[in-house]
C-alpha positions in Angstrom: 1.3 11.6 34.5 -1.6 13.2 32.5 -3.0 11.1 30.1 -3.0 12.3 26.9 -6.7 11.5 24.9 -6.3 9.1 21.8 -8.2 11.3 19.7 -5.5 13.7 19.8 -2.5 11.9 17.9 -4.2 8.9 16.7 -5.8 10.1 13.5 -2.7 12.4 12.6 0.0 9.3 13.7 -2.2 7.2 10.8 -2.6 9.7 8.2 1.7 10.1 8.6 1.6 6.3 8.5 -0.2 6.1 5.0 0.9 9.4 3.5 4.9 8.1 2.3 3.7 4.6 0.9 0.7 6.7 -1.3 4.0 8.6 -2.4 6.3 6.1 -3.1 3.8 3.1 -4.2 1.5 6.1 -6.7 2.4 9.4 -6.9 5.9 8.9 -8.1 4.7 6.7 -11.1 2.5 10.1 -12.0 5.4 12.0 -11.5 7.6 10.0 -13.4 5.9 9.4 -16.2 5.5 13.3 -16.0 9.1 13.5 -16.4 9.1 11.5 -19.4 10.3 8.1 -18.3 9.0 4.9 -19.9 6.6 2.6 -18.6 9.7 0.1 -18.7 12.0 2.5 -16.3 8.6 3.5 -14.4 7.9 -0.1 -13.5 11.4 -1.0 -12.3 12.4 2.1 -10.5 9.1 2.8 -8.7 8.7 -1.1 -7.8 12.3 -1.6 -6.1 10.9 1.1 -3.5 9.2 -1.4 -2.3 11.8 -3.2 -1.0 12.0 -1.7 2.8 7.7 -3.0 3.2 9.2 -6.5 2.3 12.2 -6.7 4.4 10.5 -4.6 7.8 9.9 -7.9 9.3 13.7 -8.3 9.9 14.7 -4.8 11.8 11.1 -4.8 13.5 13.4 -6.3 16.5 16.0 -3.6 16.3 13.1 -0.7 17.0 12.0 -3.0 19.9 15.5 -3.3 21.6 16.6 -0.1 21.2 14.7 3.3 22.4 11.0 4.1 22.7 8.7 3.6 20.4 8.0 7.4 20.8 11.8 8.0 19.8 11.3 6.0 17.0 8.3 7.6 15.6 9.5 11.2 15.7 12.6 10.4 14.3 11.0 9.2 11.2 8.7 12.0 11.1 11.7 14.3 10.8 13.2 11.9 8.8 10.4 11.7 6.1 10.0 15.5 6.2 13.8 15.9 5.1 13.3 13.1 2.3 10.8 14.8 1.1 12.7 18.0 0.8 15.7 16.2 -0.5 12.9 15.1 -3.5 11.7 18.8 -4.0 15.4 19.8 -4.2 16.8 17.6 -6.7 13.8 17.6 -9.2 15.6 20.6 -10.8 18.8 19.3 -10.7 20.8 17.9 -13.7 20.8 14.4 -11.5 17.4 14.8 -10.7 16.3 11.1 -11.3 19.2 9.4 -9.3 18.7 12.6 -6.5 14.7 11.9 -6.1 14.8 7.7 -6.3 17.8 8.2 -3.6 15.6 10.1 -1.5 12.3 8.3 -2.5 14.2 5.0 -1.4 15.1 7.0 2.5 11.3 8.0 2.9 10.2 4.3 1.9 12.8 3.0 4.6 11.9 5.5 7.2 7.7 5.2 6.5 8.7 1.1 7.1 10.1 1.7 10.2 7.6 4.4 11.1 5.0 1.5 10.5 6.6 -0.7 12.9 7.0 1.9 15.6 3.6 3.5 15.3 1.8 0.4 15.4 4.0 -0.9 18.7 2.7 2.3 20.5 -0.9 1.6 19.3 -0.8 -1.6 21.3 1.4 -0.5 24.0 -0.7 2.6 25.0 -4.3 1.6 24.3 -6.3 -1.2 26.3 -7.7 -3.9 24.5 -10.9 -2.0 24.2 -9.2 0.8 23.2 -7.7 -0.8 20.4 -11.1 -2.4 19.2 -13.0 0.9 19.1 -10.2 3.1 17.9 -9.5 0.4 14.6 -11.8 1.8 12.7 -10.6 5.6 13.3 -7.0 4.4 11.8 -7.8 2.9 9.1 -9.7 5.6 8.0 -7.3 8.2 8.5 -5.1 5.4 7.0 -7.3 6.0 3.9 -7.6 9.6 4.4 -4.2 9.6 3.4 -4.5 7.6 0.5 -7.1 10.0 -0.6 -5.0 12.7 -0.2 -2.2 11.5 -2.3 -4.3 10.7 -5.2 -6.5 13.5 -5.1 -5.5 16.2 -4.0 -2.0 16.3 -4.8 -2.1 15.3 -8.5 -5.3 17.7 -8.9 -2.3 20.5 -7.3 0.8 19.3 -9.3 -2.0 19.5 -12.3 -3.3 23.0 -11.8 0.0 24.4 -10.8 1.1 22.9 -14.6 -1.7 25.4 -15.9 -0.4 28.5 -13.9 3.3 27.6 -14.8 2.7 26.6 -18.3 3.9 22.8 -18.1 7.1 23.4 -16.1 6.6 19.6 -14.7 9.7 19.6 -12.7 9.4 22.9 -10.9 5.3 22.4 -10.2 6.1 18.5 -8.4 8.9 20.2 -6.3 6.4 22.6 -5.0 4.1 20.1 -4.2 7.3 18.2 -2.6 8.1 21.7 -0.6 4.8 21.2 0.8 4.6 18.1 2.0 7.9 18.5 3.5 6.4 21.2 5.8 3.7 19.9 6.5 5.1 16.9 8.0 7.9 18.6 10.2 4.8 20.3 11.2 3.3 16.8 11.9 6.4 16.2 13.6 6.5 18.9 16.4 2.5 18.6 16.7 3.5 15.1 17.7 6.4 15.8 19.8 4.0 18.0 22.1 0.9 15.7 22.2 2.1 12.2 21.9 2.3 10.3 25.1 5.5 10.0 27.0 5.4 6.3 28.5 8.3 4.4 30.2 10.8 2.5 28.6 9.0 -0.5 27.4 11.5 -2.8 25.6 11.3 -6.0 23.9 11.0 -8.1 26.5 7.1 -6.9 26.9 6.9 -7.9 23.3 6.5 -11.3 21.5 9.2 -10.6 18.7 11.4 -13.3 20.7 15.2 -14.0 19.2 14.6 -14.0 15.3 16.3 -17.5 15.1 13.3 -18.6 17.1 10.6 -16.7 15.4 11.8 -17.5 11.7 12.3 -21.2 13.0 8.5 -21.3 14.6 7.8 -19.5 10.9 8.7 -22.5 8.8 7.4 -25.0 10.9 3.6 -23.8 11.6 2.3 -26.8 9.4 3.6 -29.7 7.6 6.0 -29.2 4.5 3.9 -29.6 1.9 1.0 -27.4 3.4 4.0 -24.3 4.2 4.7 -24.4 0.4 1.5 -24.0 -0.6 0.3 -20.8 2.1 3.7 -19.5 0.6 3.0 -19.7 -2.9 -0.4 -18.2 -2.1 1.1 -15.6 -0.2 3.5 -14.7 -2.9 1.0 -15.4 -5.7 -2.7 -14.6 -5.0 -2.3 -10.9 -5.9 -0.2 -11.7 -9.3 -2.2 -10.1 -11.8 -2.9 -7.6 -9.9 0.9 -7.0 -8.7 1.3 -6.4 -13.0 -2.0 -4.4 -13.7 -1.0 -1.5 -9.8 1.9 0.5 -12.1 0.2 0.4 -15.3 -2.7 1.2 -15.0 -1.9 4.4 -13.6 0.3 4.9 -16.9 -2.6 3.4 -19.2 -5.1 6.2 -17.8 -2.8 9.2 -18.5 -0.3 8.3 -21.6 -2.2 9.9 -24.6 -4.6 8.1 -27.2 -1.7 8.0 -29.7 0.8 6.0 -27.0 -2.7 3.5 -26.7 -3.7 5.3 -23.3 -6.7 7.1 -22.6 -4.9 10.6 -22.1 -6.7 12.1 -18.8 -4.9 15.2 -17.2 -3.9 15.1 -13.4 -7.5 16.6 -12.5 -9.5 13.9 -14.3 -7.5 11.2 -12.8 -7.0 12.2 -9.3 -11.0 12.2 -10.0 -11.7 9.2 -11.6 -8.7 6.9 -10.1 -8.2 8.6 -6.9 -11.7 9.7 -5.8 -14.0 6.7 -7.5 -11.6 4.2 -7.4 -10.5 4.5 -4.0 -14.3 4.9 -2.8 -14.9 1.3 -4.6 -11.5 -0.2 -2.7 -13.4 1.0 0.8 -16.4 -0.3 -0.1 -15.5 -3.6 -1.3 -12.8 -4.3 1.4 -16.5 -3.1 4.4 -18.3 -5.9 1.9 -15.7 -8.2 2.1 -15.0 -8.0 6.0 -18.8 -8.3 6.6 -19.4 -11.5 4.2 -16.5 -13.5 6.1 -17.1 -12.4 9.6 -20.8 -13.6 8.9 -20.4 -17.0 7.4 -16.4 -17.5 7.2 -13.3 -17.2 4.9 -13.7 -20.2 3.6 -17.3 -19.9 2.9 -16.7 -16.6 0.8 -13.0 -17.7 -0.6 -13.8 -18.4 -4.2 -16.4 -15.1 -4.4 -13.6 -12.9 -3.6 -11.1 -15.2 -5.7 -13.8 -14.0 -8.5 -13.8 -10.4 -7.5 -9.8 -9.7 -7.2 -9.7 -11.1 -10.8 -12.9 -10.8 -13.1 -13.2 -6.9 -13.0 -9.5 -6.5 -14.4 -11.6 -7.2 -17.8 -12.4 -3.3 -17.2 -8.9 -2.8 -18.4 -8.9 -5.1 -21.8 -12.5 -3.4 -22.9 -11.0 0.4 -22.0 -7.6 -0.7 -24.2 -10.5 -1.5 -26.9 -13.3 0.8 -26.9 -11.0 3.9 -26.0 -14.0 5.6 -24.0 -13.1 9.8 -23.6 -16.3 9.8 -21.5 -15.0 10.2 -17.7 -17.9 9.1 -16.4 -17.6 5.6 -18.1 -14.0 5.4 -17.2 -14.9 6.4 -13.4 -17.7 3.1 -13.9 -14.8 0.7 -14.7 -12.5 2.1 -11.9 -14.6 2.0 -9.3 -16.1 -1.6 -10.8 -12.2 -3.1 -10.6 -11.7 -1.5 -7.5 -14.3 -2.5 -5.8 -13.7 -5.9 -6.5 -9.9 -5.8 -5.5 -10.9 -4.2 -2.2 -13.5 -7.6 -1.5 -11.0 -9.4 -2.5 -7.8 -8.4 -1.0 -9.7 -9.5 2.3 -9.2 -13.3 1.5 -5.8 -12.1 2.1 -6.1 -10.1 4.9 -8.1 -13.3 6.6 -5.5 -15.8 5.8 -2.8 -13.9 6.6 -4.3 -13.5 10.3 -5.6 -16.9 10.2 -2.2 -18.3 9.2 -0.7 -15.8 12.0 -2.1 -17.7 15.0 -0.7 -19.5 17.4 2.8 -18.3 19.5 4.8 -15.2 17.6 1.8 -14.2 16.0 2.7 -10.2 15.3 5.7 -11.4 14.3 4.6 -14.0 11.8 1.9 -11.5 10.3 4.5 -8.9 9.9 7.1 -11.6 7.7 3.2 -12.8 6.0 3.0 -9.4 4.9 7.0 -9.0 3.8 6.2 -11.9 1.7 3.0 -10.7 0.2 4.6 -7.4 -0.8 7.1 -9.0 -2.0 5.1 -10.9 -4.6 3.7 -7.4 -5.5 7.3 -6.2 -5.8 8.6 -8.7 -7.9 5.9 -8.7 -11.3 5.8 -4.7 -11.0 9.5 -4.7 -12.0 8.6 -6.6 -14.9 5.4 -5.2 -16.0 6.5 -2.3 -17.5 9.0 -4.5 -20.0 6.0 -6.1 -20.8 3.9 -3.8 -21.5 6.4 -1.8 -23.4 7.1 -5.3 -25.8 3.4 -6.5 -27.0 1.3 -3.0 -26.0 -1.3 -2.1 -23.8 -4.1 -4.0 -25.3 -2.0 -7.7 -25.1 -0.9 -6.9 -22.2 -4.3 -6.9 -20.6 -5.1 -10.1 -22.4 -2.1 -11.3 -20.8 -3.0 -10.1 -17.2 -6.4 -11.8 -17.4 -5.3 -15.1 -18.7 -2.4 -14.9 -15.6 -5.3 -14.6 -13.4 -5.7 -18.3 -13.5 -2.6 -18.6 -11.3 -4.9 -16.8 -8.7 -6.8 -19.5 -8.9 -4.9 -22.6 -8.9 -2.3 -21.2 -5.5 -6.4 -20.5 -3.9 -7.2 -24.0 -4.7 -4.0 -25.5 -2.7 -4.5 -23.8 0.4 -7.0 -25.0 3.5 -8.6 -23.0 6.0 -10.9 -24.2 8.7 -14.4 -23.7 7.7 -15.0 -22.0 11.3 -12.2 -19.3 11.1 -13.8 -15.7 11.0 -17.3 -17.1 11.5 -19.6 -15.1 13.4 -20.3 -17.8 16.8 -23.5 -17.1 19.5 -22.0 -16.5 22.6 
């Protein structure tokens, strides 16, 4: 059998990978808020969304036992290209909230599954060298996507707004028509160039019976040690799992609903152009500082980082700056920090992970993070809607203490991610 060249469905399998969660996890709060929902609804709707990341870990075995990996990924290519029709379709209708969250909810479980199955063939059709040097390429095209979401598809739901004089509705289900063809176009580039392997089942994998892997789960370390690397799993990101849905709505309500009133151009600039160039760059800082002198070395810097720069938010509620430039400054100084940050819990996640089971553990590690990122976004637009924008900054910053206190509990061996001479 020929064998197909990574480069040709390796960047386009990780850009379909990260495109659905940008649109689930970001876009839709634009669009919502759009539509004229209420950072309350925005908060709980959009977070529940969420749900399929934090529960993947416990169908992961079901794509492993049944088909290909292969089957699995083009089915939820298609899949995702009819959600996203289905949310182009119904943003016009009279049930067009309950139409797009039921079909924002099927693109959120077929992206979770998509994730499970595309990164199964990763490992199953690249070498370990392979998989070294081609890291790099996903994640960026990983990124790419990100990028994409936030850029250029706000900038486009924005500009069509000017051509079709505000029609909100009928400008995001153009958008929505597009994406739709572009990824059944994703699909049958895929179904052409994507390798065509042998059945490889679950018994090449280490998923194991989940009895056994949940049971291995809870008993990695002693009691009192497991609670604590839960709660810091569930709890290291909490102000930030408050400040990811509204912010978005703090940057574009207008001054008189206390936000800073930027159209879709200036945001997809500032938030999804800056910002997202300061998440790179602080998550290469981050991975660089640990793998040269050690997580546990650098724990309490990046501690600092994923919490400090959220002040950016309390001084903007204050000062009110129109200037975009100055608003770019304090995106790109929060996200920056979150990015250098957010590799503390990258680290402990994989040093938590080792051992037997160890895709299997990081997968449920990464359920349970999301899930505390789930849980305070439901709630954050209640908040924010009872004491305002400004005290609910204050609040998010003095929350950042619990950031610190679950960081204090954990322990990490001083040698884990340090750079060794060989």
């Amino acid at each position: 059998m020929r064998q197909r060249n990574p480069w040709s469905w390796i960047p386009t399998l990780y850009f379909a990978e990260g495109l659905p969660n940008v649109l689930v996890m970001s876009v839709a709060v634009v669009m919502y808020m759009q539509l004229g929902m209420t950072d309350a609804e925005i908060g709980l709707y959009t977070s529940w969304l969420g749900l399929p990341w934090v529960i993947k870990p416990f169908w992961s075995p079901f794509v492993d036992l049944y088909k290909t990996k292969r089957w699995w990924i083009l089915a939820m290519q298609l899949l995702l290209g009819s959600s996203l029709a289905g949310v182009a379709f119904t943003l016009n209708a009279s049930f067009w909230f309950q139409g797009t969250m039921f079909f924002f909810f099927l693109m959120a479980f077929s992206s979770a599954t998509h994730d499970i199955a595309a990164d199964g063939f990763y490992m199953l059709e690249l070498d370990e060298h392979q998989q070294s040097w081609f890291v790099g390429i996903r994640n960026t095209f990983y990124r790419i996507a990100v990028i994409f979401g936030n850029v250029v598809l706000v900038y486009l739901a924005g500009q069509l707004q000017l051509v079709f004089r505000n029609r909100e509705a009928f400008t995001w289900s153009l958008v929505f028509y597009g994406l739709a063809g572009l990824f059944i176009a994703i699909w049958l580039y895929h179904s052409y160039v994507m390798p065509r392997p042998e059945e490889r089942q679950a018994s090449q994998t280490e998923n194991g019976e989940l009895k056994i892997v949940l049971r291995a789960f809870m008993t990695k370390l002693p009691a009192k040690e497991m609670v604590f690397a839960l709660l810091f799993l569930l709890f290291y990101r909490f102000p930030e799992a408050l400040l990811t849905k509204m912010c978005t709505t703090f940057l574009m309500r207008p001054n008189s609903a206390g936000g800073l009133g930027l159209s879709p151009q200036e945001f997809s600039l500032a938030y999804g152009t800056v910002g997202v160039i300061g998440l790179l760059l602080g998550g290469i800082v981050g991975g660089m500082l640990a793998s040269r002198d050690g997580l546990k070395r650098w724990l309490w810097p990046m501690v600092c980082a994923i919490t400090l720069p959220d002040l950016v938010y309390v001084w903007m509620s204050y000062a009110m700056p129109s200037n975009l430039a100055v608003i770019s400054s304090c995106l790109f100084i929060e996200q920056f920090g979150y990015g250098m940050g957010f590799t503390a819990l990258t680290l402990y996640i994989l040093y938590f992970s080792m051992g037997q089971f160890k895709t299997s553990h990081y997968a449920i590690c990464t359920g349970i993070s999301y899930l505390g990122l789930m849980l305070p976004g439901m709630l954050s637009g209640y908040l924010k809607d009872a004491i305002g924008y400004r005290s609910f900054f204050l609040l998010v910053m003095g929350l950042c203490a619990i950031t610190f206190v679950v960081a204090s509990l954990i322990k990490i061996d001083p040698e884990f991610g340090k750079k060794t001479e060989k």
